[in-house]
C-alpha positions in Angstrom: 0.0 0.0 0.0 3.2 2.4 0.6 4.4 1.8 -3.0 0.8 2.2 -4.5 0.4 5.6 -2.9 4.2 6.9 -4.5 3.3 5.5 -8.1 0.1 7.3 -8.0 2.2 10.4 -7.1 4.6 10.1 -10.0 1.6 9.4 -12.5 -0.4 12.4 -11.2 3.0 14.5 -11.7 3.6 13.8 -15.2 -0.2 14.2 -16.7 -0.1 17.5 -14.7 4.1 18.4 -16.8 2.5 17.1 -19.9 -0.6 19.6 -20.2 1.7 22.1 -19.1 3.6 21.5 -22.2 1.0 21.1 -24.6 -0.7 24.6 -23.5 2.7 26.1 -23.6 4.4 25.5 -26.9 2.9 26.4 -30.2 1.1 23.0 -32.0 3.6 24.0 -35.0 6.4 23.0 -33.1 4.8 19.3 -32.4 3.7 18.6 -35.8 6.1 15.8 -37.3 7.8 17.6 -40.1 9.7 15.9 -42.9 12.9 17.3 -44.5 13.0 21.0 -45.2 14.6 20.1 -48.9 10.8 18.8 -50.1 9.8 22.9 -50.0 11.1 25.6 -51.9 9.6 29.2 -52.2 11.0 31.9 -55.3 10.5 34.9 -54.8 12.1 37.2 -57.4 11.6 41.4 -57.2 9.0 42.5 -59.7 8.8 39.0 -60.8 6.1 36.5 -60.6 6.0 34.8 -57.5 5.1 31.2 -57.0 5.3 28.3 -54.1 6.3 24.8 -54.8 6.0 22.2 -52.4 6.4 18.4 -52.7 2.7 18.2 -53.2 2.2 20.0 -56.1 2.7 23.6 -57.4 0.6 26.5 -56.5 -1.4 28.6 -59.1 1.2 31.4 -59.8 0.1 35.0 -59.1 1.6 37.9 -61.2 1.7 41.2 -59.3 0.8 44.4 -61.2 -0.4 42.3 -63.8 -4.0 43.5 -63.9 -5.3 45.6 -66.9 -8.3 48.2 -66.4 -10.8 49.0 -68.7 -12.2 52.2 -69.4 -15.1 52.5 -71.9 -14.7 54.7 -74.9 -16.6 57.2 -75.3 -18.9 57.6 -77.7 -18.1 61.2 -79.5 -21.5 63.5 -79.7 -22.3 64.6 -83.6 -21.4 68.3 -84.1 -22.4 70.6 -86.3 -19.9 72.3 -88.7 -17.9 74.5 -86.9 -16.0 76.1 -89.5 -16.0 77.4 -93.1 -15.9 74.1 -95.5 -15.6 74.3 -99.1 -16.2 77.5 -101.2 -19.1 79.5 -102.6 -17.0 81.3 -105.4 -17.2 80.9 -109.5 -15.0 78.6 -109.8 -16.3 76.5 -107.1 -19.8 77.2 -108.9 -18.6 75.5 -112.4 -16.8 72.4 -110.8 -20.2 71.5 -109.0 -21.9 71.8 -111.8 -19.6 69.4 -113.7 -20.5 67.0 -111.2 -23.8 66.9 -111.2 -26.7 66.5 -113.5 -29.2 68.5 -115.4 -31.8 69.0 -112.4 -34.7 67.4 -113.0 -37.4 69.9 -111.5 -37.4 73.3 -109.2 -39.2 73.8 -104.9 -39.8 76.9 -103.8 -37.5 77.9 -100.9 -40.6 77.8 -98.6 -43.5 75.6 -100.6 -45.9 77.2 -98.1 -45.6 80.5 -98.5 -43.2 83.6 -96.9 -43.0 86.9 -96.4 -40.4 89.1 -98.8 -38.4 91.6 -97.1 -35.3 93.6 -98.5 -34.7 92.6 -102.5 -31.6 92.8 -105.0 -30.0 96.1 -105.1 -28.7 98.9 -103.4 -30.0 99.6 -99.2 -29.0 102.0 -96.9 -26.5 99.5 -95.4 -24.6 99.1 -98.5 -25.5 97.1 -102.1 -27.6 94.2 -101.0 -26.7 90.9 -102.7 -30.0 88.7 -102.6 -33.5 88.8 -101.6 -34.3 88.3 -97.8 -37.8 86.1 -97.3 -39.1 86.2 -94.5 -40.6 83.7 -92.0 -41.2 81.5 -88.2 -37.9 80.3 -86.4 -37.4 76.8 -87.4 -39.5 76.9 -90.2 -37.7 73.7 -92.8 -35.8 75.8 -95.9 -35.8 74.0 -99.1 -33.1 73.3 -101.6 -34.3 75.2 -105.2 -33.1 72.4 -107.4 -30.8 68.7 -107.8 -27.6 69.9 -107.1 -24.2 69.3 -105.3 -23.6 71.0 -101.6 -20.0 73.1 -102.6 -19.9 75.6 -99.4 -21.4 75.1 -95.9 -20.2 76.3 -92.4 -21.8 75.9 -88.8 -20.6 79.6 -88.0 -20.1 81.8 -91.4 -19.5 85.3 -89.8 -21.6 87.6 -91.2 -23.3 85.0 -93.1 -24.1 82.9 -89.8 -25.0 79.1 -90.7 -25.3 78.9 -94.3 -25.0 76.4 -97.3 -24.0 76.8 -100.9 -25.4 74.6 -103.6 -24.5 73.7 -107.3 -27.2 73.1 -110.1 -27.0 72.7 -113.6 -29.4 74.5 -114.9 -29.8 74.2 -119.2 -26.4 73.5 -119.1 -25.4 76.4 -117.3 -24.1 76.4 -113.9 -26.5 78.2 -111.5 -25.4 78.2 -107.5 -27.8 79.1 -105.0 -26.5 80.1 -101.4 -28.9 80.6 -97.8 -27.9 82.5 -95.1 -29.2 82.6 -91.2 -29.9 79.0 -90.7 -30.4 78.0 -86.9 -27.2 76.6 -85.2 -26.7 73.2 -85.7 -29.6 72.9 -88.4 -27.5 72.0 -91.0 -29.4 69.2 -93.0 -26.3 68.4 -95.6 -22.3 69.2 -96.1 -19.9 70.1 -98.8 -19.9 66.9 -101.8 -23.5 65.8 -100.4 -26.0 65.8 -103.2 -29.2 67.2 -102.5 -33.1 66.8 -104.4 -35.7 69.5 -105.1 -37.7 70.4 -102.5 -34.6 68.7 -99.7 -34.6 70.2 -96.6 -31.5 71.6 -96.1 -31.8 73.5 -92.5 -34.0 75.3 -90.3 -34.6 79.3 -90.3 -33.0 81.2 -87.9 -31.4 84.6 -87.4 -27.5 83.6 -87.1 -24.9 86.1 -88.1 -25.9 89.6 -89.5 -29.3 89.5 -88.9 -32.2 91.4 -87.0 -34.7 88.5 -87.6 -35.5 85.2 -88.6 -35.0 85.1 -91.8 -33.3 83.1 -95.2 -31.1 85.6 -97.2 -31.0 83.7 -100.6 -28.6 84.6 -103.9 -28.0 83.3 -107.0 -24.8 83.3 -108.8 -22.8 81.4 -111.9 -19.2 80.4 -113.0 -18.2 84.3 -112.4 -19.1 84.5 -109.0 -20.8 87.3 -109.9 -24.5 87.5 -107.8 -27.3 88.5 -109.8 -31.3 89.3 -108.8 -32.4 85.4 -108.4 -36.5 86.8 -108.7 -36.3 86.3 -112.7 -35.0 83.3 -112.2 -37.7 81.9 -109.4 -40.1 83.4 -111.3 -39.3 81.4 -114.6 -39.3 78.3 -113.1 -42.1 78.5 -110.8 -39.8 79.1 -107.4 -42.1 81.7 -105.7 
């Protein structure tokens, strides 16, 4: 019975050592590791870095290897912002090489307009069209078939205008309006256009006190001459 009670002692002893070890000492440190030459780790700067073990080899990851993606924009139409083409005589005769005899005449407003200032001298100075008259926005109409040889989206003087080419008997007959709305512009320079097209919107851009289409007429000289003969032959107004 002596003995019994001093072997219990020594048991008790070393379960109470052995769970103060096991609290104590990190679990790493038990585990039953094999040799340190079965793992190898690369790490290069800048460079992609990967782990190999005996196992198997990890998926590699690149640093700095991501791309982003930014959507393009989609650009917004504009309207012409600056002088294209030409509206002079020899601008005249090359359109209206290109083109056709036109096949039939519009009116620059089929239903009707008001005629203000006409061909000829004004107070202002000589006047070189006929001004007609009429509601902002109103649709202005190309005279005849013909080839667009001048057009701008901020003409100066001449605000938003366009310039056409005809062929008219042969002849080449150009027809310019003035005072279109901004960005109305219904056609550009080498765009061919039909009777009776709509070819911009009235407005009152550049020199001008109202809304309004300031309309000429003008040939292979460049010269401007009074278009109402003309309209009036062929039915225009």
């Amino acid at each position: 019975m002596k003995y019994r009670g001093t072997v219990l002692g020594v048991v008790a002893m070393t379960f109470v050592v052995g769970v103060a070890v096991a609290t104590s000492v990190p679990a790493a440190s038990l585990a039953t590791v094999g040799s340190f030459d079965d793992i190898r780790i690369d790490a290069a700067p800048g460079a992609e870095q990967s782990f190999d073990a005996a196992s198997g080899q990890l998926a590699a990851v690149a640093r700095d290897g991501y791309v982003i993606h930014t959507p393009t924009p989609t650009p917004t139409p504009k309207p012409v912002a600056s002088s294209q083409g030409g509206y002079g005589g020899a601008q005249c005769q090359a359109g209206a090489d290109a083109v056709t005899e036109t096949a039939g005449f519009s009116p620059v407003y089929p239903d009707g307009n008001r005629m203000s200032d006409l061909f000829g001298p004004r107070a202002e100075g000589f006047h070189k069209g006929i001004d007609m008259l009429n509601g902002p926005g109103v649709p202005v109409h190309a005279i005849a078939d013909g080839i667009v040889i001048g057009a701008s989206g901020n003409g100066g003087t001449g605000g938003v205008y366009i310039s056409i080419a005809h062929k008219v008997g042969g002849v080449a007959v150009c027809s310019m309006y003035m005072h279109f709305q901004d960005g109305s512009l219904m056609a550009g320079v080498g765009d061919t256009v039909k009777a009776g097209q709509v070819i911009g919107l009235t407005g009152r851009t550049g020199n001008a006190t109202t809304e309004h289409t300031h309309f000429e007429l003008y040939g292979a000289d460049g010269v401007r001459y009074d278009p109402m003969p003309f309209m009036t032959e062929h039915g225009i107004i």
